[in-house]
C-alpha positions as CSV (number, residue, x, y, z in Angstrom):
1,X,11.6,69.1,6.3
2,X,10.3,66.1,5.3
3,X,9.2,65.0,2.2
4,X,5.4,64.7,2.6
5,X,3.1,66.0,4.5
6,X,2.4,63.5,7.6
7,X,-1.0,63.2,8.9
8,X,-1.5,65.4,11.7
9,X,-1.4,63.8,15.1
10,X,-4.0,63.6,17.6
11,X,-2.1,66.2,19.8
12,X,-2.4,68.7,16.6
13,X,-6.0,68.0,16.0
14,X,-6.7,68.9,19.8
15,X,-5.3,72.2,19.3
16,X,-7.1,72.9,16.1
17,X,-10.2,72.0,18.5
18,X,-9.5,74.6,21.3
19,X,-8.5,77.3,18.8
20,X,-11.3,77.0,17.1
21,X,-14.3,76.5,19.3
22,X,-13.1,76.7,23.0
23,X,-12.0,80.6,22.8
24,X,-12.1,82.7,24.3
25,X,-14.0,80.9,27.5
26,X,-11.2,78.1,27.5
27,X,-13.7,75.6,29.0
28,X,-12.8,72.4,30.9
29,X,-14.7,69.2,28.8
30,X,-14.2,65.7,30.2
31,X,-12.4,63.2,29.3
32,X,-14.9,61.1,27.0
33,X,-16.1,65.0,24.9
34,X,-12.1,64.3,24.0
35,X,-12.4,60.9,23.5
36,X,-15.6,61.5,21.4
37,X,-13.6,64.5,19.2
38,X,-10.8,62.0,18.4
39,X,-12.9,59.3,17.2
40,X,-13.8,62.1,14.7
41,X,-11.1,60.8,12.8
42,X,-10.4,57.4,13.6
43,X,-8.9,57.3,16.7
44,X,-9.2,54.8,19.7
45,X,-10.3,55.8,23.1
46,X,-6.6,54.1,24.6
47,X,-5.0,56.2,22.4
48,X,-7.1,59.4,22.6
49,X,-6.7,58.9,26.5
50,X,-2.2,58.5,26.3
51,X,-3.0,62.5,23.9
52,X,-4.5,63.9,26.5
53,X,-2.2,62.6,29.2
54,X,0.8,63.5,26.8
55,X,-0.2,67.2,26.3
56,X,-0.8,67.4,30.3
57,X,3.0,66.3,30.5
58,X,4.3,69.3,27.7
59,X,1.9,72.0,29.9
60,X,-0.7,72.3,26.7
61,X,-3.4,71.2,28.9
62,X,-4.2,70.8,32.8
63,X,-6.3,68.0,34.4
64,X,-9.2,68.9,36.8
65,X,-11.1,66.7,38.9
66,X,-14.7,66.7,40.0
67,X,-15.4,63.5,41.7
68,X,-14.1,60.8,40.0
69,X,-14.3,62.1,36.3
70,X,-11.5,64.2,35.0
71,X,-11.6,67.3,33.2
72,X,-9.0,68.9,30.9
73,X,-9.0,72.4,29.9
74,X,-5.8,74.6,28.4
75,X,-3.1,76.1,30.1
76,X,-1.7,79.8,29.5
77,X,0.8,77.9,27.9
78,X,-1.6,76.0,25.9
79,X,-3.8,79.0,24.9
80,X,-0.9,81.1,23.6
81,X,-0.7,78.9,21.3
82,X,-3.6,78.1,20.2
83,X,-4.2,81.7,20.0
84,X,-1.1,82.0,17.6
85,X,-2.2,79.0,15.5
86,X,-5.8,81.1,14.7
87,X,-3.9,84.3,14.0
88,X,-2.0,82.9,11.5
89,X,-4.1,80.3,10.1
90,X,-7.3,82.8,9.5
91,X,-5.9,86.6,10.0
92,X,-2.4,86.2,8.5
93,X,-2.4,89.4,6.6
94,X,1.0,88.1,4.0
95,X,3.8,89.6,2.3
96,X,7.4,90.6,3.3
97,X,7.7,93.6,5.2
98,X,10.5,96.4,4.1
99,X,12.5,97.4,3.4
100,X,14.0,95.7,0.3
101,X,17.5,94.0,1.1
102,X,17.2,93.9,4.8
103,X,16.7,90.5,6.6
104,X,15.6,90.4,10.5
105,X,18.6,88.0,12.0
106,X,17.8,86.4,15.4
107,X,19.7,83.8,17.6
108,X,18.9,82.5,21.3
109,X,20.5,80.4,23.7
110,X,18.2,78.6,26.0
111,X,19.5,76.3,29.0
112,X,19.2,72.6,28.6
113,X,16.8,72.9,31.7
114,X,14.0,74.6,29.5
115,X,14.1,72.1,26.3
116,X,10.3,72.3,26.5
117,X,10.2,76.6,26.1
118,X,12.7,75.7,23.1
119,X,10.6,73.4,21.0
120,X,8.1,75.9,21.5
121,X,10.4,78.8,20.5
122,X,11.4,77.1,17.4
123,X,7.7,75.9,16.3
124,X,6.8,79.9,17.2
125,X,9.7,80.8,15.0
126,X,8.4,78.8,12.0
127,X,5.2,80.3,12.3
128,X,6.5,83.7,11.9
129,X,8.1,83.0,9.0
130,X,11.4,82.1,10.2
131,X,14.1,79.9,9.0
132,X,17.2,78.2,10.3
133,X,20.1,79.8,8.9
134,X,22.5,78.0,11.2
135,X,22.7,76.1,14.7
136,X,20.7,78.6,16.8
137,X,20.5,81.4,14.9
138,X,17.6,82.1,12.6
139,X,16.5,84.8,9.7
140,X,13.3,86.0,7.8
141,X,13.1,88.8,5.1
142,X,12.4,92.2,6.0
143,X,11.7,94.6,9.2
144,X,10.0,92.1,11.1
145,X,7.7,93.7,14.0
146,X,8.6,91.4,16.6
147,X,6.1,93.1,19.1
148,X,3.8,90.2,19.2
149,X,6.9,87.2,19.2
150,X,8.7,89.0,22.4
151,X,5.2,89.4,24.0
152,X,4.6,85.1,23.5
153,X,8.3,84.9,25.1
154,X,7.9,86.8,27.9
155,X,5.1,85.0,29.0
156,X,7.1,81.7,28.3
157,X,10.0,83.6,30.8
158,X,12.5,83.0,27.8
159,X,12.6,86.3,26.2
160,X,15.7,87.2,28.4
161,X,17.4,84.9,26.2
162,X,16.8,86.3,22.5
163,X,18.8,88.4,20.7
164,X,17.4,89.9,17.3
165,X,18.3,92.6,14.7
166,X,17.4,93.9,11.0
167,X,20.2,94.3,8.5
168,X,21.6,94.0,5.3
169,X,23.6,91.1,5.1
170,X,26.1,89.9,1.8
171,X,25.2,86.4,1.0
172,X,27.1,85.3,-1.7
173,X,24.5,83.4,-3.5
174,X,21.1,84.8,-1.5
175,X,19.2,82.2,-3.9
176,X,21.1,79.2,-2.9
177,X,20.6,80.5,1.1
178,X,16.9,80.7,1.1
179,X,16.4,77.6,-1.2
180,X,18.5,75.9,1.4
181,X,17.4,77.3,4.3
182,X,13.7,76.8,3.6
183,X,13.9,73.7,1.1
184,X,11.9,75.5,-1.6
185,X,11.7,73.0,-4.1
186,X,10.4,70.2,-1.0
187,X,8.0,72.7,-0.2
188,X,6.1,72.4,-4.0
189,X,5.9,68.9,-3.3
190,X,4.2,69.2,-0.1
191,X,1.9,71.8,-1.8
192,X,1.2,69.7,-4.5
193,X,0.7,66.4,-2.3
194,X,-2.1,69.0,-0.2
195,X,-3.7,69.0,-3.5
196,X,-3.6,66.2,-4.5
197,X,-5.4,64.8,-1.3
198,X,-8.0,67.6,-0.8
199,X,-9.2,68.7,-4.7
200,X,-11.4,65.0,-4.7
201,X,-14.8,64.1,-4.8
202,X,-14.5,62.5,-0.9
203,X,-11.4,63.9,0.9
204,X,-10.1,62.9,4.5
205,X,-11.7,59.5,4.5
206,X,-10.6,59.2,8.1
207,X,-12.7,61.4,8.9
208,X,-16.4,60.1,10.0
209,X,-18.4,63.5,9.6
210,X,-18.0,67.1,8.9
211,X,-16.3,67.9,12.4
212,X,-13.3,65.4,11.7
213,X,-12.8,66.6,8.2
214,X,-12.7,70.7,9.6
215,X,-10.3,68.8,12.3
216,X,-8.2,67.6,9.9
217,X,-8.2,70.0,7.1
218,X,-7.6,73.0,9.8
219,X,-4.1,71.0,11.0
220,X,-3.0,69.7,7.5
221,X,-2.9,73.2,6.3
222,X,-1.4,74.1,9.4
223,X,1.2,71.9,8.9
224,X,1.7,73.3,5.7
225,X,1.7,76.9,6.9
226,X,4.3,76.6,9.2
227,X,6.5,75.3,6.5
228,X,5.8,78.1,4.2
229,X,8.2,81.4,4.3
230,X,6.7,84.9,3.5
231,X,9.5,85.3,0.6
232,X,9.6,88.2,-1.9
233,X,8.3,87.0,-5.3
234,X,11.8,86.8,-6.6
235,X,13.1,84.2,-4.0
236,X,10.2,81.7,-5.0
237,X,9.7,79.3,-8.1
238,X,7.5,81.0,-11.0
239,X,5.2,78.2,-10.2
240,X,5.0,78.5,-6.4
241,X,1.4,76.8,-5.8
242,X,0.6,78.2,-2.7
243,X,-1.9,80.2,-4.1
244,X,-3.9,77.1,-5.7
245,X,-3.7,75.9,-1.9
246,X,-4.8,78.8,-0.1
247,X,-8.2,79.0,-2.5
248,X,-8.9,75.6,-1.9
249,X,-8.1,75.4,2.0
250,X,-10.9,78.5,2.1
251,X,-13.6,76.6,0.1
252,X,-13.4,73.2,1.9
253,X,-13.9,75.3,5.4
254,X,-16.5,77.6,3.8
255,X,-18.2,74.1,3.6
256,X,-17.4,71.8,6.4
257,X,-17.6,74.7,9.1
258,X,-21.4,75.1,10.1
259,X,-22.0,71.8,10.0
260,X,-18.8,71.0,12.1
261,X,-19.4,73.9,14.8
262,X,-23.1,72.6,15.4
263,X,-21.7,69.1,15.6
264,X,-19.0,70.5,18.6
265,X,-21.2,72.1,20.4
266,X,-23.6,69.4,20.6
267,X,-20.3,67.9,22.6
268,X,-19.5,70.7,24.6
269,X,-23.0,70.8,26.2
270,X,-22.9,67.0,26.5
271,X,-19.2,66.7,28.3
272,X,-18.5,70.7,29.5
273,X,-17.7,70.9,33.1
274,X,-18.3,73.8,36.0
275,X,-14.9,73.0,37.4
């Protein structure tokens, strides 16, 4: 983990866009609506243009054509994703599921020929609330329903390759294995830089209007999120500020959101294409 929270990339922004406004259609929107959505937040059309060629390269987004202009829309790959992002960003329910003690373990081997399923597997992994216990092998607390994570894998064609059970493993210091394994005490200082840029007067100055500023709120906390473990209350610091986060996360979308959805679809009917 590192020990701030970067700004999110243009790639990550892109997804918070299709997540949030382009389900569940999925339409295809030309080059310059993506060009126009990046400059949301400061960036240039060359470099909006080497995002959108990049996340055609990983399989997050496939190019159409209709006459010379190009349109992009997301792949199956692309829109698992997403959809996973907006679950757990906005419908996460929380807490540690039972029954006290137990630990889901899992571990996967995944040929050297499907690196790209892997990084996928191990950013779906965080999201759940796993951690890296060891090379290739990974553990969250609790019964974890893994009905939805072998569902995402199958349609990846990697979930012949993971192996996964609950139990009740002796750790000899279970404190010390979660702080390391999740990097508790980096994780306040994350929380508390998240605060310390969003709780002011005028946050995301990046941003140029109320869709940039959803954009990049959306993918900061995001970033966040995927960082964060669902941990009983007893394996986190008595003053774990995820809490103070969450509250203001949901009061600065509460506000930018009308004004950013109106401003995206005045893009979508401006660059959408029937393609």
């Amino acid at each position: 983990m590192a020990g701030e929270v970067r700004a999110p990339t243009p790639q990550a922004v892109l997804m918070t866009m299709l997540g949030r406004y382009c389900l569940p259609d999925n339409p295809a929107i030309s080059t310059q609506g993506y060009i126009e959505v990046l400059a949301r937040i400061g960036l240039a059309e060359q470099a909006s243009r080497l995002t959108l060629s990049r996340m055609t390269e990983r399989g997050l987004l496939e190019r159409l054509r209709r006459g010379r202009l190009a349109f992009f829309r997301a792949t199956e790959v692309g829109l698992t994703v997403v959809r996973n992002q907006e679950a757990h960003t906005f419908h996460e329910q929380g807490g540690t599921p039972g029954p006290a003690g137990a630990w889901t373990i899992l571990s996967f081997t995944i040929p050297e020929t499907q690196r790209k399923e892997r990084h996928l597997l191990r950013r779906r992994l965080a999201w759940e609330g796993f951690g890296l216990l060891r090379d290739g092998v990974w553990i969250a607390p609790g019964d974890q329903d893994l009905t939805e994570l072998r569902k995402g894998l199958a349609e990846m064609g990697i979930d012949q390759h993971i192996d996964a059970f609950t139990g009740y493993p002796k750790f000899a210091d279970v404190h010390e294995m979660v702080s390391r394994v999740w990097a508790l005490d980096e994780l306040v200082q994350l929380y508390e830089q998240f605060l310390r840029e969003w709780d002011v007067p005028a946050p995301a100055p990046a941003a140029t209007d109320e869709l940039g500023r959803e954009l990049l709120l959306i993918s900061t906390w995001r970033q966040l999120l995927r960082e964060t473990p669902r941990l009983p209350a007893e394996h986190v610091p008595s003053d774990w500020p995820a809490g103070r986060c969450q509250e203001l996360f949901r009061t600065l979308h509460a506000r930018y959101e009308p004004a950013a959805a109106e401003l995206f679809t005045e893009i979508l009917a401006a660059h959408r294409g029937d393609v």
